[in-house]
C-alpha positions as protocol buffer text, in pm:
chain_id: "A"
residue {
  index: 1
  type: UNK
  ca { x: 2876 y: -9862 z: 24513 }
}
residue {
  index: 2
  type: UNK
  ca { x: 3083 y: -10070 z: 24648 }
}
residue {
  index: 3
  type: UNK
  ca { x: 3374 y: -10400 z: 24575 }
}
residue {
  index: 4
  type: UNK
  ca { x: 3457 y: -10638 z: 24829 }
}
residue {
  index: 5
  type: UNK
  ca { x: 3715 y: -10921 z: 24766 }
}
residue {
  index: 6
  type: UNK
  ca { x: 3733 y: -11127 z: 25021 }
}
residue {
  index: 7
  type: UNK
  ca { x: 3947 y: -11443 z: 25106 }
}
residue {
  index: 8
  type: UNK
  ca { x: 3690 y: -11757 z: 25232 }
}
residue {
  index: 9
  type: UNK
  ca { x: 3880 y: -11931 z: 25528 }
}
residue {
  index: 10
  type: UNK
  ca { x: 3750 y: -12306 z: 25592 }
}
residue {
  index: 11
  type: UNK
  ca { x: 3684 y: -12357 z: 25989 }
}
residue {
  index: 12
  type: UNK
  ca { x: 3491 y: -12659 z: 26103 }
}
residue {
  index: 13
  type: UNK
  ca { x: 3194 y: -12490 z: 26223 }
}
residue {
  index: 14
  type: UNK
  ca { x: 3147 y: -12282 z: 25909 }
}
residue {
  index: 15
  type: UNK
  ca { x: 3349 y: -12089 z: 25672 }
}
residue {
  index: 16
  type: UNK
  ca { x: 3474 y: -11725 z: 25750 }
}
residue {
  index: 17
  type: UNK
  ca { x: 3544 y: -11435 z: 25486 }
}
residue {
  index: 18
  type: UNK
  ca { x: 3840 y: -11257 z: 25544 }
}
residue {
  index: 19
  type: UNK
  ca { x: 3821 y: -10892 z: 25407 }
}
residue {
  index: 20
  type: UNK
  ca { x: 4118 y: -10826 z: 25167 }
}
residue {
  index: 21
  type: UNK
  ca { x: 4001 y: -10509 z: 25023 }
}
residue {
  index: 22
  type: UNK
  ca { x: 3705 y: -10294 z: 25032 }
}
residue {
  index: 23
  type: UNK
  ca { x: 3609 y: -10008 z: 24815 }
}
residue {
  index: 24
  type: UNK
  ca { x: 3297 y: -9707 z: 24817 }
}
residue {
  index: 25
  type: UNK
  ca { x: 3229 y: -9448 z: 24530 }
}
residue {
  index: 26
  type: UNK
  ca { x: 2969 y: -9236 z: 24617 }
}
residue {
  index: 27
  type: UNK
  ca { x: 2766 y: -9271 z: 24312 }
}
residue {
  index: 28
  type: UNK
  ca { x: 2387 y: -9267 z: 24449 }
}
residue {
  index: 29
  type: UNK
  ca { x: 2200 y: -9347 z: 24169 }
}
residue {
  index: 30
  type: UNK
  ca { x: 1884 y: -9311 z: 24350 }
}
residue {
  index: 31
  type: UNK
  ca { x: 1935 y: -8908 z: 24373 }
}
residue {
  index: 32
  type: UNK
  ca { x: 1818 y: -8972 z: 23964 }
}
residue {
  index: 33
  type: UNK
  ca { x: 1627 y: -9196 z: 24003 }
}
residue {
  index: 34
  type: UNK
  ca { x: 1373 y: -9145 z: 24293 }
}
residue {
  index: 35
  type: UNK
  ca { x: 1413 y: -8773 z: 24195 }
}
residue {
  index: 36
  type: UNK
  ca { x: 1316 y: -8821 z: 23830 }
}
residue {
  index: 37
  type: UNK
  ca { x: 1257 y: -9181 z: 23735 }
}
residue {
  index: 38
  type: UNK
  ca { x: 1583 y: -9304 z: 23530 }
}
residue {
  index: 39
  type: UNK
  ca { x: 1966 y: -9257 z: 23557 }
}
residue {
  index: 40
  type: UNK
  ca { x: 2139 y: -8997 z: 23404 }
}
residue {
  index: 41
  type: UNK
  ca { x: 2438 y: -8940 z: 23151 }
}
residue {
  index: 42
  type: UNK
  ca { x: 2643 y: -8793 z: 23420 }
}
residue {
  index: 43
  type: UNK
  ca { x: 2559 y: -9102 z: 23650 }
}
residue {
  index: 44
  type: UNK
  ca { x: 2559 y: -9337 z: 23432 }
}
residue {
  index: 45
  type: UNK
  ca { x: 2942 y: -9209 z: 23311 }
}
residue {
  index: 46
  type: UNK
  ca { x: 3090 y: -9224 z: 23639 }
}
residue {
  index: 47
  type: UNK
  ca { x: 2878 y: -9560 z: 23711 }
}
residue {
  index: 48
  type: UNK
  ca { x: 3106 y: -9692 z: 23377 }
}
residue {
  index: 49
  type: UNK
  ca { x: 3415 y: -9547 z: 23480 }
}
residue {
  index: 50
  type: UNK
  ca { x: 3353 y: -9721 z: 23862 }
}
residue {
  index: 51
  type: UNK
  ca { x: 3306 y: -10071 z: 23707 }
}
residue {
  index: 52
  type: UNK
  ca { x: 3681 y: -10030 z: 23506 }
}
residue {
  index: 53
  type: UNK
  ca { x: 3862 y: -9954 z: 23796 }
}
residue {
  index: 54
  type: UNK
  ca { x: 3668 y: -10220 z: 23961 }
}
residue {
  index: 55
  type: UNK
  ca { x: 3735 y: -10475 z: 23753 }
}
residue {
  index: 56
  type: UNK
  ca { x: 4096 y: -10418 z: 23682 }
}
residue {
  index: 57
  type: UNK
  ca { x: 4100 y: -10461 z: 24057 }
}
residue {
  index: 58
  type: UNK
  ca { x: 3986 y: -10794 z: 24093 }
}
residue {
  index: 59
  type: UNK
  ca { x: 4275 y: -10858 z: 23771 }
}
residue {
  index: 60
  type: UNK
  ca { x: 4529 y: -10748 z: 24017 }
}
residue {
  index: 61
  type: UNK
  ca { x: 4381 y: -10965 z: 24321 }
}
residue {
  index: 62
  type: UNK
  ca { x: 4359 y: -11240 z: 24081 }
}
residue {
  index: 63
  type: UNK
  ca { x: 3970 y: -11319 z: 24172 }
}
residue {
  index: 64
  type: UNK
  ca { x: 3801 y: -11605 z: 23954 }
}
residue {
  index: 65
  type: UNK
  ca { x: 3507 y: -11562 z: 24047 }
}
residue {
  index: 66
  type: UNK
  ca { x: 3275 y: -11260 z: 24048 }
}
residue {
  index: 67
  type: UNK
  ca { x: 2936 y: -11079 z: 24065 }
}
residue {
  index: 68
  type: UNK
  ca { x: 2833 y: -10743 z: 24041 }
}
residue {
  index: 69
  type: UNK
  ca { x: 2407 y: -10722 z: 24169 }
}
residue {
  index: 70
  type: UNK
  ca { x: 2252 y: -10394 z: 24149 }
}
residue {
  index: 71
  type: UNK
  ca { x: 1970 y: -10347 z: 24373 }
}
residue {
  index: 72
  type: UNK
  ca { x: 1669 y: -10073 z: 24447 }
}
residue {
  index: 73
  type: UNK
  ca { x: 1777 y: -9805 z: 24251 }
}
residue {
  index: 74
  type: UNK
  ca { x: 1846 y: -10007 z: 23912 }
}
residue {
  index: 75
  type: UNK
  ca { x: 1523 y: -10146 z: 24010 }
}
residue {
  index: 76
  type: UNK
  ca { x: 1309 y: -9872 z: 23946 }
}
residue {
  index: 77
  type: UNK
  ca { x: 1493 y: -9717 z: 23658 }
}
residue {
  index: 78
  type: UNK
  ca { x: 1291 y: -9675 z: 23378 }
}
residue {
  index: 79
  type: UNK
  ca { x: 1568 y: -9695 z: 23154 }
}
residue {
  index: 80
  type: UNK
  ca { x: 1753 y: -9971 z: 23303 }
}
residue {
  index: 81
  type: UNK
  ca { x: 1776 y: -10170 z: 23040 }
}
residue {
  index: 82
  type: UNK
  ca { x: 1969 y: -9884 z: 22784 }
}
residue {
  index: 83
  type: UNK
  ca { x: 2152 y: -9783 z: 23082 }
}
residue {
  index: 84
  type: UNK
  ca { x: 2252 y: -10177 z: 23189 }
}
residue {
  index: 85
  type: UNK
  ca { x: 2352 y: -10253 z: 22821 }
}
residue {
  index: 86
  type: UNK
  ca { x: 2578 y: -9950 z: 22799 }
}
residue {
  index: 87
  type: UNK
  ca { x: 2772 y: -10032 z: 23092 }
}
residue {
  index: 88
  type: UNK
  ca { x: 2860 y: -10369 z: 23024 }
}
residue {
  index: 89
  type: UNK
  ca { x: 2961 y: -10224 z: 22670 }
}
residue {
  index: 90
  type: UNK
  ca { x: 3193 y: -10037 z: 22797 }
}
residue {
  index: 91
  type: UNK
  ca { x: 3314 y: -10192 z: 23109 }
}
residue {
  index: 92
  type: UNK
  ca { x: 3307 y: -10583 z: 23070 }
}
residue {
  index: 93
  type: UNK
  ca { x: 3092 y: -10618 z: 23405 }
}
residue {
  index: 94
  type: UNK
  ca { x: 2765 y: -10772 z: 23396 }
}
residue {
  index: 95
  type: UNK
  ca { x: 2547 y: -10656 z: 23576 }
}
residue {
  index: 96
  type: UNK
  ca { x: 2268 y: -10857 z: 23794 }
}
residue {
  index: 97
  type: UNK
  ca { x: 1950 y: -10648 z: 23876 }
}
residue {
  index: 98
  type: UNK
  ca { x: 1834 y: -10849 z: 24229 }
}
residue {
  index: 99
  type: UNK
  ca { x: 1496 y: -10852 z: 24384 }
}
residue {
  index: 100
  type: UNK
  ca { x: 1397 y: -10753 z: 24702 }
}
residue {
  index: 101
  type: UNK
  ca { x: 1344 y: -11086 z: 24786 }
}
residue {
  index: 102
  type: UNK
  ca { x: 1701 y: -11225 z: 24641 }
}
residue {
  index: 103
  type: UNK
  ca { x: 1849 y: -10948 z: 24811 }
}
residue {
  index: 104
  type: UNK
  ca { x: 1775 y: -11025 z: 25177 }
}
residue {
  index: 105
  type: UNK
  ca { x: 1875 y: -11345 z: 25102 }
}
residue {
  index: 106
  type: UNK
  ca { x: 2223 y: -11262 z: 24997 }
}
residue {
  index: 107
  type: UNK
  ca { x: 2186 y: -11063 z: 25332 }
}
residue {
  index: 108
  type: UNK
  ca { x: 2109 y: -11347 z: 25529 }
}
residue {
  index: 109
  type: UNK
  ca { x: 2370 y: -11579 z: 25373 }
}
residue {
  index: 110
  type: UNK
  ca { x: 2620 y: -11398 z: 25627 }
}
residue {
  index: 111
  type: UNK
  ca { x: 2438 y: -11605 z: 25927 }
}
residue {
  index: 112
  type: UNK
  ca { x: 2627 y: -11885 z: 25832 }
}
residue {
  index: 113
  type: UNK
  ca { x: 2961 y: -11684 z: 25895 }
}
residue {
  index: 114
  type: UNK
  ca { x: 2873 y: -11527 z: 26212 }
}
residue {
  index: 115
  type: UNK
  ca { x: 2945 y: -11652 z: 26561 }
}
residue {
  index: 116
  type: UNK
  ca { x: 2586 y: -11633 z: 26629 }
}
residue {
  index: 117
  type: UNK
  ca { x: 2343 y: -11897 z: 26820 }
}
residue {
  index: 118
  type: UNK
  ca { x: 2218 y: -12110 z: 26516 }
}
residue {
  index: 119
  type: UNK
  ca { x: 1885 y: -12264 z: 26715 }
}
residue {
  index: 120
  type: UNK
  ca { x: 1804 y: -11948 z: 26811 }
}
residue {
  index: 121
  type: UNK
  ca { x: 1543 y: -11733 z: 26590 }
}
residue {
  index: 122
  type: UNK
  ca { x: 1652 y: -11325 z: 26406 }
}
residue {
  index: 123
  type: UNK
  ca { x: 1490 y: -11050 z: 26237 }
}
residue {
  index: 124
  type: UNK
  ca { x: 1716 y: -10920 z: 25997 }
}
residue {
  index: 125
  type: UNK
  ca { x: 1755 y: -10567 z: 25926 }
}
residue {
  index: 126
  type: UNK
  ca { x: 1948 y: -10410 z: 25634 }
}
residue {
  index: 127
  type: UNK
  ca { x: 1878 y: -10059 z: 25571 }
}
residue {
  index: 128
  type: UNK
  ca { x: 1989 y: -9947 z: 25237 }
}
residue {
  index: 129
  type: UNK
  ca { x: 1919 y: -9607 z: 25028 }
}
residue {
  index: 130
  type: UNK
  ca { x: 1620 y: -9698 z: 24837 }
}
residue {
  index: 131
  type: UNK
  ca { x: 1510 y: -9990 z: 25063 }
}
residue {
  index: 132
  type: UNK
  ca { x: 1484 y: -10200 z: 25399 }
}
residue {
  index: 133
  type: UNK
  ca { x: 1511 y: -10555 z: 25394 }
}
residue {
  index: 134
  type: UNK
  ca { x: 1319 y: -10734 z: 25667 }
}
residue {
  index: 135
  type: UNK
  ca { x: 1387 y: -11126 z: 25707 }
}
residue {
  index: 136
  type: UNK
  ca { x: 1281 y: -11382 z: 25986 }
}
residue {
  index: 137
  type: UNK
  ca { x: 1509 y: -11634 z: 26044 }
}
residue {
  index: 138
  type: UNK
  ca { x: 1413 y: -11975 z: 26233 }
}
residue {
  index: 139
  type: UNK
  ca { x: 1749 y: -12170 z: 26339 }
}
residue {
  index: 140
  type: UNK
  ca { x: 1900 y: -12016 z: 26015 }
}
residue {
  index: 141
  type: UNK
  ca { x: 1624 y: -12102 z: 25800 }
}
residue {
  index: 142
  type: UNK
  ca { x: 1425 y: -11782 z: 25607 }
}
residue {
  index: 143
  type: UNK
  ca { x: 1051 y: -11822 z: 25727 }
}
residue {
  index: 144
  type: UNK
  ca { x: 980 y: -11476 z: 25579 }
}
residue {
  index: 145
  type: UNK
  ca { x: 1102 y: -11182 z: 25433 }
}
residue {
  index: 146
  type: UNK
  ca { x: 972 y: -10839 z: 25246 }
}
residue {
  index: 147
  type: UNK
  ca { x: 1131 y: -10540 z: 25096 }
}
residue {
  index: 148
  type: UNK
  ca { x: 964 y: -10228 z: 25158 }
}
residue {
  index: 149
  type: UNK
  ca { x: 1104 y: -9876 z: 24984 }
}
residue {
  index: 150
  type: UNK
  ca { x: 1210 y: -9740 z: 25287 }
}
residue {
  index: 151
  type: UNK
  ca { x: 1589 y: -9614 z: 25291 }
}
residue {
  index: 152
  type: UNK
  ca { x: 1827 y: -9350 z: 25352 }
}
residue {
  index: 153
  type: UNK
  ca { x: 1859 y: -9171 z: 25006 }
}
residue {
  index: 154
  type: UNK
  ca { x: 1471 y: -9228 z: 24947 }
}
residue {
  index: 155
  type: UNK
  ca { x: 1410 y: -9055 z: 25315 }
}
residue {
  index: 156
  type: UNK
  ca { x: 1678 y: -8747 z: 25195 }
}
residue {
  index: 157
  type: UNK
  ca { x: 1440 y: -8695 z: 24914 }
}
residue {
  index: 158
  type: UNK
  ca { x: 1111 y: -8708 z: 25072 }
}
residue {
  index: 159
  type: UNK
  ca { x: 1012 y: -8961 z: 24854 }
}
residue {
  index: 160
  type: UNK
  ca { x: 895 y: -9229 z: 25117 }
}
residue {
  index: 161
  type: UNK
  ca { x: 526 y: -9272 z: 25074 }
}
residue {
  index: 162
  type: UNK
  ca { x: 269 y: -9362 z: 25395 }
}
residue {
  index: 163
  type: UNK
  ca { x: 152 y: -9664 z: 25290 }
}
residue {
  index: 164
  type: UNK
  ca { x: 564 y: -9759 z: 25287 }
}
residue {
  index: 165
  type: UNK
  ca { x: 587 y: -9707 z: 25651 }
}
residue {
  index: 166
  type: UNK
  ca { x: 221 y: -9841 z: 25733 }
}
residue {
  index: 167
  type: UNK
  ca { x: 302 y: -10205 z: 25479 }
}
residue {
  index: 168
  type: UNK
  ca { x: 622 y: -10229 z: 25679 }
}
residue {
  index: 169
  type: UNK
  ca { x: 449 y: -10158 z: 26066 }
}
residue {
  index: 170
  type: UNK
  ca { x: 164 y: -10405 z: 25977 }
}
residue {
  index: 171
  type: UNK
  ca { x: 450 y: -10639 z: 25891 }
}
residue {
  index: 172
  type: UNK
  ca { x: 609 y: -10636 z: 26232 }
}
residue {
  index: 173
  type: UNK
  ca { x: 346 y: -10603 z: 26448 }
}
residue {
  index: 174
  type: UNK
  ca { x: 230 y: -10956 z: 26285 }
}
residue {
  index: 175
  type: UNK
  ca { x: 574 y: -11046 z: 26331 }
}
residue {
  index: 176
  type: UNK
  ca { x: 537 y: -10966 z: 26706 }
}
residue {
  index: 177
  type: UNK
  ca { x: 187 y: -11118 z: 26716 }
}
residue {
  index: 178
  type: UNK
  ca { x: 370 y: -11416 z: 26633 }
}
residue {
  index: 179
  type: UNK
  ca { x: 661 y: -11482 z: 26833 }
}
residue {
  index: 180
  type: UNK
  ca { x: 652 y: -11254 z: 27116 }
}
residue {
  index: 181
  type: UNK
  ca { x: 992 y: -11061 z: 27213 }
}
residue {
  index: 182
  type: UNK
  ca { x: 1243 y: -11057 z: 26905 }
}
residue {
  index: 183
  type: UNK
  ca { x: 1624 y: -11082 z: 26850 }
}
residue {
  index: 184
  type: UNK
  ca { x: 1756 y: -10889 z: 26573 }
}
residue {
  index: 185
  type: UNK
  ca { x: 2080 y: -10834 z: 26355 }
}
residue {
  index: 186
  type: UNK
  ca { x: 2102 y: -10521 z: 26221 }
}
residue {
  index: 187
  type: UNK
  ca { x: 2343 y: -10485 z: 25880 }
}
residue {
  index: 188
  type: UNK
  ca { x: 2488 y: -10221 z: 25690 }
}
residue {
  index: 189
  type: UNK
  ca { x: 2726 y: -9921 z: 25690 }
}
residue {
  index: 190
  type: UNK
  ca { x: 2507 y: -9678 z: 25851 }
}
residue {
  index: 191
  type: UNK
  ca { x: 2497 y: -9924 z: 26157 }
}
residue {
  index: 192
  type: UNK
  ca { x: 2820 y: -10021 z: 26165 }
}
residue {
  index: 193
  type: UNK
  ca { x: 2861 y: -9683 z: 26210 }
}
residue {
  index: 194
  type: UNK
  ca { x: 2647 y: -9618 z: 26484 }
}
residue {
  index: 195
  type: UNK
  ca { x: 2784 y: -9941 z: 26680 }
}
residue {
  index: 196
  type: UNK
  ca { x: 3140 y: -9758 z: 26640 }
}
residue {
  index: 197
  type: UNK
  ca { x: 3060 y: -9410 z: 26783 }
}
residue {
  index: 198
  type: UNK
  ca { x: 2903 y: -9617 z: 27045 }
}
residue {
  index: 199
  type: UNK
  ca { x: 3209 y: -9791 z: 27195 }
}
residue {
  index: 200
  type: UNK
  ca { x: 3051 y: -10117 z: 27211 }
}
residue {
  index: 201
  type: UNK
  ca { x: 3294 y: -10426 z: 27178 }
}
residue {
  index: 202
  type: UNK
  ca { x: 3230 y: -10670 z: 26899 }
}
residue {
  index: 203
  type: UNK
  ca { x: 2976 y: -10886 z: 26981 }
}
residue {
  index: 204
  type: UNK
  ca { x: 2782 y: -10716 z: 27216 }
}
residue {
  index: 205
  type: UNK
  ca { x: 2438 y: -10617 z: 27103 }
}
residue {
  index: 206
  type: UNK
  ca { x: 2307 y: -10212 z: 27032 }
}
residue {
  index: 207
  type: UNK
  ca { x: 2071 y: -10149 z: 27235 }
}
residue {
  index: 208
  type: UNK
  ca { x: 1740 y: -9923 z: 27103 }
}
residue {
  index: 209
  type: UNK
  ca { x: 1867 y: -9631 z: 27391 }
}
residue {
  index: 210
  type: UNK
  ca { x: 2251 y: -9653 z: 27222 }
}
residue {
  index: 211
  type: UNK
  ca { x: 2085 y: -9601 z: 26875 }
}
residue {
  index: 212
  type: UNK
  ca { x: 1886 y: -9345 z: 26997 }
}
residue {
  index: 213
  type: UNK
  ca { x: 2145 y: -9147 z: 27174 }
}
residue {
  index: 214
  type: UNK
  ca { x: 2385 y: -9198 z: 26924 }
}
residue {
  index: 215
  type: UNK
  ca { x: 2117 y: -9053 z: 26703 }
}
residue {
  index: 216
  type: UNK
  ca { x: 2095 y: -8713 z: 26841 }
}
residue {
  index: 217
  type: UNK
  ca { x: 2441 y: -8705 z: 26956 }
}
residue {
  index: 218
  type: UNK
  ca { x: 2545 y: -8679 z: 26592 }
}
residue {
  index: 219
  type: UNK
  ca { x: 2225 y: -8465 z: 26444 }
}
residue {
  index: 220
  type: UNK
  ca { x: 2365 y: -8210 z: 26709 }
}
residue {
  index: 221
  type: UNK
  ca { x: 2659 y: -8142 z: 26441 }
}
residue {
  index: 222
  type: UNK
  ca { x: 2624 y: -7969 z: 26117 }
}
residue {
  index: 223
  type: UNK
  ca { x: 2698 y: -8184 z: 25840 }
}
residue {
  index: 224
  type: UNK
  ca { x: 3019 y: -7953 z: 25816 }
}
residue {
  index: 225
  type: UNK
  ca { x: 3118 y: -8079 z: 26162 }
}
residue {
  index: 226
  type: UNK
  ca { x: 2980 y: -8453 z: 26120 }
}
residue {
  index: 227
  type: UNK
  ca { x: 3299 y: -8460 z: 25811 }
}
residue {
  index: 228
  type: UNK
  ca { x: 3521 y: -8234 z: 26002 }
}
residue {
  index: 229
  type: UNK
  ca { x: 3507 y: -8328 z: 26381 }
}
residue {
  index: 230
  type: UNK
  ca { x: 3344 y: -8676 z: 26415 }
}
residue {
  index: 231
  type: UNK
  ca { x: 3513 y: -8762 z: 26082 }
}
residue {
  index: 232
  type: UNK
  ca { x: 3237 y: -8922 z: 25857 }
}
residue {
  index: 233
  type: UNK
  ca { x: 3258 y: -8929 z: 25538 }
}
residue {
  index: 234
  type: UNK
  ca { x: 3061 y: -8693 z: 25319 }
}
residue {
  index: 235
  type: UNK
  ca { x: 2823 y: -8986 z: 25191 }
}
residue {
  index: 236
  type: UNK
  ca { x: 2785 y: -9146 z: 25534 }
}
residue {
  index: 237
  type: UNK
  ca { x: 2746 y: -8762 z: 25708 }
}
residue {
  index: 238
  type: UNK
  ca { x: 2390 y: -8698 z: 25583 }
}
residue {
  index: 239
  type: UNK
  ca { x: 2224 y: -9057 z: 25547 }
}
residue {
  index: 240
  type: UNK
  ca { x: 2316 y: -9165 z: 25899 }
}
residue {
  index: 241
  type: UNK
  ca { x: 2027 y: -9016 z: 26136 }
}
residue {
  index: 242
  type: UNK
  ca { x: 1744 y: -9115 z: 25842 }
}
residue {
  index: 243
  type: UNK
  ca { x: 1915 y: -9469 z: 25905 }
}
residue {
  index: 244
  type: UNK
  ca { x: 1911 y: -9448 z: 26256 }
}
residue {
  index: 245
  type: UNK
  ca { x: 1556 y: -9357 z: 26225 }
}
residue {
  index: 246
  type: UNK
  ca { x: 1452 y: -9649 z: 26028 }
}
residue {
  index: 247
  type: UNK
  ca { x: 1621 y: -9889 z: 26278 }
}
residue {
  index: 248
  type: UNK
  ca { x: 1443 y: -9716 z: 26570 }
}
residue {
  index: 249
  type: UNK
  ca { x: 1098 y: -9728 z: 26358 }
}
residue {
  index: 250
  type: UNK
  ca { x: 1191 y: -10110 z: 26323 }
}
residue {
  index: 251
  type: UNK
  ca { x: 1276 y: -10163 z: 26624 }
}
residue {
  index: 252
  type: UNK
  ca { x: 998 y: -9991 z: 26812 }
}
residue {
  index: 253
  type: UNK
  ca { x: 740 y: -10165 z: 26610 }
}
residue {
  index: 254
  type: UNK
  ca { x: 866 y: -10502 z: 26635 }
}
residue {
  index: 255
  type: UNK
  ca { x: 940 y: -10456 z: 27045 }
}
residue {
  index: 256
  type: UNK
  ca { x: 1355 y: -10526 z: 26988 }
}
residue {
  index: 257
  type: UNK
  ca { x: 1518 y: -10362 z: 27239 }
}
residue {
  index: 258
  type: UNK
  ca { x: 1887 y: -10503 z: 27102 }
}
residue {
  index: 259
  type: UNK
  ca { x: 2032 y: -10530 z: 26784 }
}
residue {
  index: 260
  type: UNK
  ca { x: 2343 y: -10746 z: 26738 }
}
residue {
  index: 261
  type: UNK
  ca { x: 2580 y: -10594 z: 26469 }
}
residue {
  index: 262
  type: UNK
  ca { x: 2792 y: -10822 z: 26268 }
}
residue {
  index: 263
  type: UNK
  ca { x: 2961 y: -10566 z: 26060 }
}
residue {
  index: 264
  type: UNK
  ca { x: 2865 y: -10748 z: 25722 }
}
residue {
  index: 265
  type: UNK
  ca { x: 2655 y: -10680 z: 25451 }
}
residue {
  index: 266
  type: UNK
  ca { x: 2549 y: -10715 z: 25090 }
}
residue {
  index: 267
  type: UNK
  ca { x: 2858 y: -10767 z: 24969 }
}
residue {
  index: 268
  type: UNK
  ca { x: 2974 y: -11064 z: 25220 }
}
residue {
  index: 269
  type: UNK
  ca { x: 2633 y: -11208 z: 25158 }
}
residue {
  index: 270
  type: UNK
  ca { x: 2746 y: -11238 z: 24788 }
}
residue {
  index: 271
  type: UNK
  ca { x: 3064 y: -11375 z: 24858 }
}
residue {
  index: 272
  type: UNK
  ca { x: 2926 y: -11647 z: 25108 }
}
residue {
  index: 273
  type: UNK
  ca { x: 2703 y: -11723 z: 24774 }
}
residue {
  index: 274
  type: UNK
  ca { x: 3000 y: -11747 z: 24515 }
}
residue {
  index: 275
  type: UNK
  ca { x: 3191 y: -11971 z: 24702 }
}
residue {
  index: 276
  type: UNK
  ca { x: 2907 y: -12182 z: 24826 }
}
residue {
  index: 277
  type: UNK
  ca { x: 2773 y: -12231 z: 24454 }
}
residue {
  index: 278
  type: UNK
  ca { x: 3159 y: -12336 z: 24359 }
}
residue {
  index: 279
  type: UNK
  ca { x: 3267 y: -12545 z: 24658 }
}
residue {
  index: 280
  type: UNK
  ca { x: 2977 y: -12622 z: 24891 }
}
residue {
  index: 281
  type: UNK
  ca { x: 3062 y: -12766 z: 25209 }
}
residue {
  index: 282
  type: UNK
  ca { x: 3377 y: -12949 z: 25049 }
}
residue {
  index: 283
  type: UNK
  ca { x: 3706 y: -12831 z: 25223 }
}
residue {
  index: 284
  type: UNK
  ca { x: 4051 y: -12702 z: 25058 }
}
residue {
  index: 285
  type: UNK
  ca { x: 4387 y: -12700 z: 25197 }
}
residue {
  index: 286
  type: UNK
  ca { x: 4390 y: -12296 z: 25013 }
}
residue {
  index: 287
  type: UNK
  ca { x: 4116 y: -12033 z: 24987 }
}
residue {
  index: 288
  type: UNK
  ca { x: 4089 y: -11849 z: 24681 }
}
residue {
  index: 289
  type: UNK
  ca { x: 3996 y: -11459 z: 24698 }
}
residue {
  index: 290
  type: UNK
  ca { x: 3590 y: -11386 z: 24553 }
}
residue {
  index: 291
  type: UNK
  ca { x: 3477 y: -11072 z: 24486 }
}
residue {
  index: 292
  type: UNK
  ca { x: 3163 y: -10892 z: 24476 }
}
């Protein structure tokens, strides 16, 4: 889990969002949930107790506007709905279960804030712990997108099936089929991570050898070692090489040999979408902080 409140700074060419805080727990609800079906008590306790502190956050930051989206996990919860209502009991949040679908587009939305060519054509990538969102983008507009259950968390449990891997492969190679050699943007933390150990300089793309090396560099340290000496944190420590994997899978089967790597996510894709909805293209003299 994770809160983002960001500031939204007007520029002429488009709008950027300035990070004022950002916040992790460690909660994996998938570990329940791909391991048994549903969240449990203990989960869904500490899920409650996340939400409070998250929300008397955005009090003190002073954000009006908010939205809290839950994605694969809550998805496939059998007992979302008990476990949904609770937690909005008792913490005030309400919480948005997204599609696959919604969710790459909140993904996407962070295009628009990039310094990235906008006539030029991008596979997105977001690996997350229950799922990979793959969307084509043609001078910013989606052309297509799917969701497969491919991610970190699900790949720690051994709970990715064949026909996951094979849906998504059949998927790129059309992809490829299509439009020959592809440009890609890769998002989330496990990537941003990789693009970090690598040295590269913001805005230069990861290439599919950096990812690679990168890759074994770190699997060549004990997850003891991966916390103590390369300084990852315990959550990031074990789901980084079955992310790396996924982007190499992707990238292999779609013939990317570079990745650009904005550094945003999720969570700047819904804040790109808050402020849009409230202001659209109309400019103010001051930002006001969003959160998501």
């Amino acid at each position: 889990m994770r809160l983002l409140v960001g500031e939204v700074i007007e520029r002429d060419d488009h709008p950027v969002i300035k990070k004022q805080t950002l916040v992790r727990v460690p909660i994996r609800l998938g570990e329940d949930v791909f391991d048994f079906g549903s969240i449990g008590a203990a989960k869904r306790d500490y899920l409650i107790k996340s939400l409070k502190a998250f929300r008397l956050l955005t009090d003190v930051y002073g954000v009006p506007y908010l939205r809290c989206c839950a994605t694969s996990a809550m998805r496939e919860a059998t007992n979302r709905d008990q476990i949904i209502a609770r937690v909005e009991m008792d913490s005030g949040v309400h919480i948005e279960v997204i599609g696959g679908r919604v969710e790459a587009d909140l993904i996407v939305n962070t295009f628009w804030t990039q310094d990235l060519l906008k006539d030029r054509s991008y596979l997105y990538i977001d690996v997350g712990g229950g799922s990979t969102e793959l969307t084509w983008l043609e001078k910013g507009r989606r052309v297509k997108s799917a969701s497969f259950k491919i991610g970190t968390v699900r790949t720690l449990k051994g709970k990715v099936q064949p026909e996951s891997w094979a849906e998504m492969q059949a998927f790129l190679e059309d992809l490829r089929a299509q439009h020959g050699s592809l440009m890609a943007i890769g998002t989330g933390g496990n990537i941003n991570r990789i693009f970090k150990e690598n040295g590269n300089a913001f805005g230069e793309p990861l290439s599919r050898i950096d990812i690679k090396e990168q890759r074994d560099r770190i699997a060549n340290y004990s997850f003891e070692d991966r916390v103590k000496v390369l300084r990852l944190r315990p959550d990031r420590a074990d789901v980084i090489i079955p992310a790396a994997d996924i982007f190499l899978q992707v990238m292999e089967s779609a013939g990317i040999e570079e990745v650009f790597v904005p550094k945003v996510g999720l969570a700047d894709g819904i804040i790109y979408d808050l402020y849009m909805k409230q202001y659209g293209n109309v400019r103010y003299p001051k930002a006001e902080p969003v959160g998501a």
